[in-house]
C-alpha positions in Angstrom: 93.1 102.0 96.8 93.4 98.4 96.8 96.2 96.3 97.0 95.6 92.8 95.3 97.9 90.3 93.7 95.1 87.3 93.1 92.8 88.6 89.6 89.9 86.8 91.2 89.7 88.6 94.4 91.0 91.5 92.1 87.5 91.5 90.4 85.7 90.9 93.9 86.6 94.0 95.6 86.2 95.9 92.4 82.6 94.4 91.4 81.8 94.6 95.4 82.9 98.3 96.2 81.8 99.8 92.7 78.8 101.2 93.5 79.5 103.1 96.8 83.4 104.0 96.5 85.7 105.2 93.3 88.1 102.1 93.6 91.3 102.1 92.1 93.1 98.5 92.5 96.5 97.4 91.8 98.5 94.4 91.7 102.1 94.9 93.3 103.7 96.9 95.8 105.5 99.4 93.0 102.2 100.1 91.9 100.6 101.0 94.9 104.0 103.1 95.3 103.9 105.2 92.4 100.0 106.1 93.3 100.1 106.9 96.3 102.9 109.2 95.8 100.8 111.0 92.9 97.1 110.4 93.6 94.9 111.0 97.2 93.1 108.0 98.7 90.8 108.1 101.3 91.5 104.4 102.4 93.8 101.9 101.9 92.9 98.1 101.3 96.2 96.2 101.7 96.6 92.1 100.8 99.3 91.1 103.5 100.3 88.0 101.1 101.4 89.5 98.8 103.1 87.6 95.8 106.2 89.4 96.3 109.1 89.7 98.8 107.6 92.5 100.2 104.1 92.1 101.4 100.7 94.6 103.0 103.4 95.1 106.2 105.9 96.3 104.3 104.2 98.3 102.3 102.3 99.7 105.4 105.5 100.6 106.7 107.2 102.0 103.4 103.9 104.3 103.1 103.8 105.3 106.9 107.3 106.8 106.5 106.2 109.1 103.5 105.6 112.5 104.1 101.6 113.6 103.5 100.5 110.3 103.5 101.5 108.8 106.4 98.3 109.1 107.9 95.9 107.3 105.2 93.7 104.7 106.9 94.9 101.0 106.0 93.1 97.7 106.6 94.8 94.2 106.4 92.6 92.1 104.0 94.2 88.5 104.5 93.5 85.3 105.2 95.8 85.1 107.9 92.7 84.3 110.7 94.4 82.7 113.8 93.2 84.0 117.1 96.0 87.0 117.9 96.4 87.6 113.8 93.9 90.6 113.8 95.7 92.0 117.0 99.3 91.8 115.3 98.1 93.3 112.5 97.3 96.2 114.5 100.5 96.7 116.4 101.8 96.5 112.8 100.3 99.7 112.0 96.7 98.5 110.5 93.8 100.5 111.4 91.9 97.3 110.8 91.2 93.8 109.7 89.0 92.0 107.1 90.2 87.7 106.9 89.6 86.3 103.4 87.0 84.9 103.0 84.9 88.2 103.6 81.3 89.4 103.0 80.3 92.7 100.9 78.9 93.8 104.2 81.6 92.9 106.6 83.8 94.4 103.8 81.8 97.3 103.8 81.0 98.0 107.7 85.1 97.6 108.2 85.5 100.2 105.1 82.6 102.8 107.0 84.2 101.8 110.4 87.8 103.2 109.0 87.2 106.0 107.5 87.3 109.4 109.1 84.3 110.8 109.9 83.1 113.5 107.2 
């Protein structure tokens, strides 16, 4: 599942991950909620800017605490690219880190690099 407030990059990671993945992508944080607690994801693709009070962190967080889900991968997709960003972002819980602007295969290896191995 994705986790996208901006339609543009909405369509992106649809359009880009398509063919190789079943994508589901929302746009708020109450979204996001209500699947996770009712459908099984194999990743999770979480915006940290999120257009509302509560951004990718929090939500991080608010899923991490949730019984039999608590241990779905979740990679920050932000444009937050600082040096030390990618490193906070783990601490915060992140498996790991894609900064805006990405590529499909820098969006991809990260996604392949995540998941558990089958």
């Amino acid at each position: 599942m994705s986790v996208e407030d901006n339609p543009d990059t909405q369509l992106l990671l649809e359009h880009t991950l398509q063919d190789e993945y079943d994508v589901t992508v929302v746009s708020s944080v109450e979204e996001a909620l209500d699947h996770v607690a009712t459908d099984s994801f194999d990743l999770l693709l979480l915006d940290i800017n999120l257009s509302e009070k509560n951004g990718g962190v929090e939500l991080l967080r608010t899923i991490r605490n949730r019984e039999n889900i608590d241990d779905i991968p979740a990679v920050a997709v932000t444009a937050f690219a600082m040096p030390g960003d990618r490193d906070e972002f783990l601490q915060e819980g992140f498996d790991e880190y894609v900064g805006k602007p990405f590529t499909r295969d820098r969006l991809v290896d990260t996604i392949e690099d995540t998941l558990p191995a089958a």
